[in-house]
N, C-alpha and C positions, 0 to 999 in steps of 0.2 A: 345649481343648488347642490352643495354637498350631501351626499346620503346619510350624512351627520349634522346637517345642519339646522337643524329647528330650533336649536337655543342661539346661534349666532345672530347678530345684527346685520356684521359686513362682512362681505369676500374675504378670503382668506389672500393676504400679499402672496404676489406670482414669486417672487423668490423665497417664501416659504413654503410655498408650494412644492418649485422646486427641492428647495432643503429637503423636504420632508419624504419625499416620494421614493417608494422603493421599485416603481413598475421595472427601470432599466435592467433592475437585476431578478427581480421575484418572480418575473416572468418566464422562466424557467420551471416554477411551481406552478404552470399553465393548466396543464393535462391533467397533475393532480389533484389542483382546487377542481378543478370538473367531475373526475371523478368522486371526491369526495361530498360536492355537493349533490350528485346525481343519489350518491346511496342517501345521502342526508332526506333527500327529497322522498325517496323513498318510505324513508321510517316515519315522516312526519302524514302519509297518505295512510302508511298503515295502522298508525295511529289514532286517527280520526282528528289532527291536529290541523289538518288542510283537509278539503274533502279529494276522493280519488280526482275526479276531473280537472281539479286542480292541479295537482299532482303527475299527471297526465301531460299538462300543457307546459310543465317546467319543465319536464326532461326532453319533452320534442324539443326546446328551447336552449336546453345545455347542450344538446346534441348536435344543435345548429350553431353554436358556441364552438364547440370541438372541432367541427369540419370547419372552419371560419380556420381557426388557431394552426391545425395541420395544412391547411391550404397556405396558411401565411397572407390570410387576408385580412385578420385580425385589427384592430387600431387601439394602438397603446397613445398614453397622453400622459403628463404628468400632474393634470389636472385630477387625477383620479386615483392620484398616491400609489395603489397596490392592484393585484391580480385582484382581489377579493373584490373590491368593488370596481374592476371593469367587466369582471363578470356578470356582477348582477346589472349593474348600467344599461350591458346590453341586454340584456335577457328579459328588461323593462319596454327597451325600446321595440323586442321580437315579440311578447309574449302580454306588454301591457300592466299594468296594475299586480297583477297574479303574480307577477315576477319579484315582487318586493314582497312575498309571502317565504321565498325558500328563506332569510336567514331568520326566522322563529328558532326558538329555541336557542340558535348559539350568538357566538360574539368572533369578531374577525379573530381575539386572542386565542380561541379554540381551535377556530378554522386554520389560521397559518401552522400552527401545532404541529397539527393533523397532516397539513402539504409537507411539512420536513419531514414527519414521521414515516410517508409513503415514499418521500424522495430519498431519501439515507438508506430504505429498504432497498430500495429499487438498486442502487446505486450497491450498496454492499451484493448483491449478485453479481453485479456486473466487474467490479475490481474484483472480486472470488476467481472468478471466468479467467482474466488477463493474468491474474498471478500463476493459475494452471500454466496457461501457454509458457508463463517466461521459464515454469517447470519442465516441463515437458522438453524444451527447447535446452534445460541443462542437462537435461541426463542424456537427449540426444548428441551433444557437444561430447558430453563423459562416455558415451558406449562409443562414439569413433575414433574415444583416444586413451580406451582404457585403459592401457601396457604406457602409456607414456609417464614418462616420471620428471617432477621439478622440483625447485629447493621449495622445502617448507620455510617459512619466515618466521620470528620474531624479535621485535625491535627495528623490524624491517633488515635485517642481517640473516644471513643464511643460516637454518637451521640444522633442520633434517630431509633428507628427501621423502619426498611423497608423492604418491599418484595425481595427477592433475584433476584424474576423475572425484580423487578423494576431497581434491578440493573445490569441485565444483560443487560437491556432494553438501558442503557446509553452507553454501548461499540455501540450495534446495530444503532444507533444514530452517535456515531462515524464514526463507517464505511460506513454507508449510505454518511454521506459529504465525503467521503472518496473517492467515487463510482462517488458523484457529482463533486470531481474537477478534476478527471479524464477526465470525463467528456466534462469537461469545456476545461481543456486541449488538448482533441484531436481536439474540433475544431482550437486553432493554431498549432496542426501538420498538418492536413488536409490540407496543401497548397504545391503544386511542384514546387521543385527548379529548374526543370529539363528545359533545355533553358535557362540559365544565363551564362551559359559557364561558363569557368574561373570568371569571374568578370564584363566585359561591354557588355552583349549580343552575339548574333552571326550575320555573315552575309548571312547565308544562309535565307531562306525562311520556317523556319519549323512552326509549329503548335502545342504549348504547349497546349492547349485547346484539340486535339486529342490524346494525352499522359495520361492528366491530367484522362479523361472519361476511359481510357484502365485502370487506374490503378485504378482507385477511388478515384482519387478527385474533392476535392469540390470546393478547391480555388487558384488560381494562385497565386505567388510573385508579388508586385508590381515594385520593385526597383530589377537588379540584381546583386549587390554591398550585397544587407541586405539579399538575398537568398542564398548564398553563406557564409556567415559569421554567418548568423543569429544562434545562440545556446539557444534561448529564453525557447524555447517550452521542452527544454533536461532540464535545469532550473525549468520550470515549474514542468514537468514530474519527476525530481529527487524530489523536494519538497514535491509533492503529495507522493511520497515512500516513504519519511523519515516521515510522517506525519503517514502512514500506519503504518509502525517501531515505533511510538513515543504511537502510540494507542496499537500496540499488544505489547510493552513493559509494559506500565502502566497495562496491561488487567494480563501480564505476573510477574509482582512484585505481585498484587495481590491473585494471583493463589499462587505463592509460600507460600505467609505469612497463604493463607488457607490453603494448606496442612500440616505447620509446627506441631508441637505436644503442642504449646502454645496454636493455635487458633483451631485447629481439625475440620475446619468448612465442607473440601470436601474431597474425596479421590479421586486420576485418577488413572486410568485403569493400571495394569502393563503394557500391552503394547505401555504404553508411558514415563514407569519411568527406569530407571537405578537403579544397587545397588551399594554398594560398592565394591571393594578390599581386603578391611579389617574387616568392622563392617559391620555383617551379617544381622542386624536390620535393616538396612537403604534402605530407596526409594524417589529415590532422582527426583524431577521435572526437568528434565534435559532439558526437550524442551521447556519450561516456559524460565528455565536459558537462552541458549542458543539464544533465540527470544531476549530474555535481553540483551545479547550479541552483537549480531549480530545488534542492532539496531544503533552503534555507527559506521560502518562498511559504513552503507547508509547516515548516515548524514555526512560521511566524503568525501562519493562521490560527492553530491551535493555544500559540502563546497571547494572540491577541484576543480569543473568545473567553479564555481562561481568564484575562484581566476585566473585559467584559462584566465579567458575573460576579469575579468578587465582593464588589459593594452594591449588592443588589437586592433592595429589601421585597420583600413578596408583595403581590403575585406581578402583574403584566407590568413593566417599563417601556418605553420605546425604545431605552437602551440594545431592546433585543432584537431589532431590525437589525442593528448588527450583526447579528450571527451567522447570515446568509453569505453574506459577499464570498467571506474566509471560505467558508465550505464548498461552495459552486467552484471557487478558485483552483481550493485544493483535491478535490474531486477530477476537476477538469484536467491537472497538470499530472496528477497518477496516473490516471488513465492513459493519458498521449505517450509519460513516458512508460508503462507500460508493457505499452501496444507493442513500440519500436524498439525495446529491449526483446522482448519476444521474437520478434523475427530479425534483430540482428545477430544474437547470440547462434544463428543456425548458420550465418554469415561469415565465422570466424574458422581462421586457417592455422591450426600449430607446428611450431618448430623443434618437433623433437627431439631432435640431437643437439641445438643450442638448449634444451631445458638442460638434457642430460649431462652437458657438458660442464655447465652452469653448477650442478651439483657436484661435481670430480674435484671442481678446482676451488673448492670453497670449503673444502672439511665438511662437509655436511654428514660423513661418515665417521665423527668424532666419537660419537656415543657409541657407539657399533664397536668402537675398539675396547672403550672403559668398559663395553659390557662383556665383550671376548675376556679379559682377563678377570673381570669378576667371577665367570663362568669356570675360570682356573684356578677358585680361592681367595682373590684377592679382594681383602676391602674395597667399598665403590671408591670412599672418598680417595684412599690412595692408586686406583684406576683412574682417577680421573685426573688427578697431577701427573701422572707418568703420561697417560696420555695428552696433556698439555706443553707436555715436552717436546713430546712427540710433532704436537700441530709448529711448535716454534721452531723446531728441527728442519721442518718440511718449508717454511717459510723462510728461513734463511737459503734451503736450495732451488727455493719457486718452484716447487714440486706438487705433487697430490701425495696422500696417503697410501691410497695404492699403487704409487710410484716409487715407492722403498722397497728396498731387498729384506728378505730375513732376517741377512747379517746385520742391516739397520737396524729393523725392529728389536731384535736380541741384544742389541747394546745397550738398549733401554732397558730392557727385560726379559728374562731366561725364560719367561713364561709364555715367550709368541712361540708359536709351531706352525708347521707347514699350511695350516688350515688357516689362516690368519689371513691372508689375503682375497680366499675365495668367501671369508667370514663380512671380512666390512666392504665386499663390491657393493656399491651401489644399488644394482637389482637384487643382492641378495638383502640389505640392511632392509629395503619394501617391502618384501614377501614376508620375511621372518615375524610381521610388526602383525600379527593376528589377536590379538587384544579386543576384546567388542569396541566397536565405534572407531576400531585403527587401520590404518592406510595399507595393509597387505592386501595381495590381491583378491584372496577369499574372499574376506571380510567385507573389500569394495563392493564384486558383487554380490554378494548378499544384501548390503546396501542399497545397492540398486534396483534388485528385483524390490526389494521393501518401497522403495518410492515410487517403484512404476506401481503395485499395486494398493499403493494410497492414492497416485492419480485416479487407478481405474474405478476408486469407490465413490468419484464425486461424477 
């Protein structure tokens, strides 16, 4: 007999059943339906809504629930659709009669509510934690290669040079908002659904406000129509992931394109590459790849929950059983990658003189010049055509810039002097760049100490 079933005539078909059953995945929200019925049980003793004894004999029951579930001796069936009612099922069969007493007052649509609102919590800690590490893990990467310098990019064409620290510094910046809209997001998980019942309140006499403190919250629902339905905060929370996936993607093409044998710029640890099959040569960034991967995976959850809810008239649908699977997915898949971003990035070896080299032969010191002769007077925009002269000059001799004589430069313009060459080196164009938030070396560390002392505030 269904725990719903007093108005049915007959069984419910085994492949409806099936269909319908979310245990294979909700079971995940094991620990938390427990805890959340444990306080539930609580407020309904202090109440006078159950009497204590009663009250008494459900939580030795939920307790014996829990050690059952962390033991892994638990029995899940699909006969029983959801965690919420293998809960109570069994807690009939430990505890008897008394046991179909804990769900008073609410409805399974409050109850599950409540299990994501505790598990998205949960969980926003725990990514908070792993994005630290993959922190921690770049500035350690930046402080042992402070002094090194690479081309900066745009359009994927060589720019300007920059500190490599400097550019690790821009992921670390990433994840740091990363950490803040999390953040931001737990304060709307932070509110219980629990007392909304199904949809228009209850009529008993309870006290969400002594639930809310038993579990840790902060804030109550105000409407129980919007507690019940509400998927905002899953929304929020998937976004913030796919945002994390969209920063370790880009962080992850970049990785690859440096290990390739065009750009030679880093080498990672074998124990985070793979080989081939067939070509014995090969070491391939397989968790780079797979981060790459994987990051289409999380924005398809967030895109799926989102379509989810748009034709969703209030309050509870079944529709919203689906909101789980995406989330446990993409919860599960952040975290793994990561963990292993975290301790690979401590795995990585740089090639500092193929960076260095990389920027000589590429004009990356273009600007350095247009700025040297503006600093002589000269209009930018006409600094910037003579020195485009200059780069096609250098190109017809397959040269660098600071590969030119004087007499070179002075052909182009009376306005180079002897200084001109110690002006656009390479280590000089870096240093000179002390602008707030610019790649000189000052400024880097300064940067750095600022982001070791935001890790130390958490």
């Amino acid at each position: 007999m269904k725990l719903w079933g007093g108005r049915f005539t007959k069984d419910t078909d085994q492949l409806v059943d099936k269909f319908n059953a979310s245990i294979s995945f909700d079971k995940n929200l094991a620990e938390y339906d427990i805890a959340g019925s444990i306080a539930h049980a609580q407020m309904l003793a202090k109440q006078g809504i159950i009497t204590e004894e009663e009250g008494k004999q459900i939580l030795v029951g939920l307790e014996l629930i829990l050690k059952e579930i962390r033991e892994g001796k638990f029995v899940y069936t699909d006969s029983l659709e959801d965690i919420h009612l293998h809960v109570e099922s069994r807690l009939k069969e430990l505890i008897g009669p008394v046991g179909g007493k804990l769900h008073t007052a609410r409805s399974r649509n409050d109850q599950v509510a409540l299990d994501m609102h505790l598990y998205v919590k949960d969980q926003i800690k725990q990514i908070c934690q792993l994005l630290k590490e993959v922190q921690k893990s770049l500035i350690s990467l930046a402080r042992a290669n402070q002094d090194v310098i690479m081309p900066g990019y745009t359009h994927l064409q060589h720019a300007q040079p920059v500190l490599f620290a400097h550019h690790l510094l821009a992921y670390f910046s990433m994840f740091q908002r990363d950490r803040e809209r999390l953040e931001d997001c737990y304060k709307r998980t932070d509110m219980l659904p629990l007392g909304a019942g199904a949809l228009a309140g209850t009529t008993f006499p309870i006290d969400p406000q002594f639930v809310a403190e038993k579990l840790g919250f902060k804030n109550l629902y105000s409407n129980s129509m919007d507690a019940v339905s509400d998927r905002d905060y899953l929304v929020e929370f998937l976004a913030a992931l796919s945002l994390i996936m969209v920063h370790l993607s880009r962080l992850s093409e970049e990785i690859i394109l440096w290990t390739s044998w065009e750009f030679g710029f880093i080498e990672i640890g074998d124990e985070f590459c793979t080989g081939s099959s067939i070509m014995p040569q090969k070491k391939n960034p397989d968790v780079a790849e797979l981060t790459r991967g994987k990051t289409g995976r999380v924005i398809g959850s967030l895109m799926g929950l989102l379509t989810i809810l748009k034709g969703l008239p209030l309050a509870y649908n079944k529709d919203l059983q689906e909101d789980k699977e995406g989330v446990f997915d993409a919860v599960e898949t952040v975290k793994i990658c990561l963990a292993v971003y975290g301790k690979m990035l401590t795995k990585i070896s740089v090639k500092r003189e193929r960076m260095l080299d990389a920027c000589r032969h590429s004009y990356t010191n273009a600007t350095d010049v247009a700025d040297y002769l503006v600093k002589k007077g000269m209009p930018f925009r006409d600094a910037h055509y003579i020195t485009g002269q200059l780069v096609q000059y250098c190109i017809s001799k397959n040269c660098a810039l600071d590969d030119l004589s004087l007499g070179e430069f002075r052909k182009i313009s009376p306005l180079f002097e002897e200084d001109v060459l110690a002006e656009i080196a390479i280590e000089s164009c870096v240093a000179k760049r002390l602008s707030p938030g610019g790649t000189g070396h000052a400024v880097v560390e300064l940067a750095l100490k600022e982001a070791e002392q935001k890790l130390a505030l958490y």
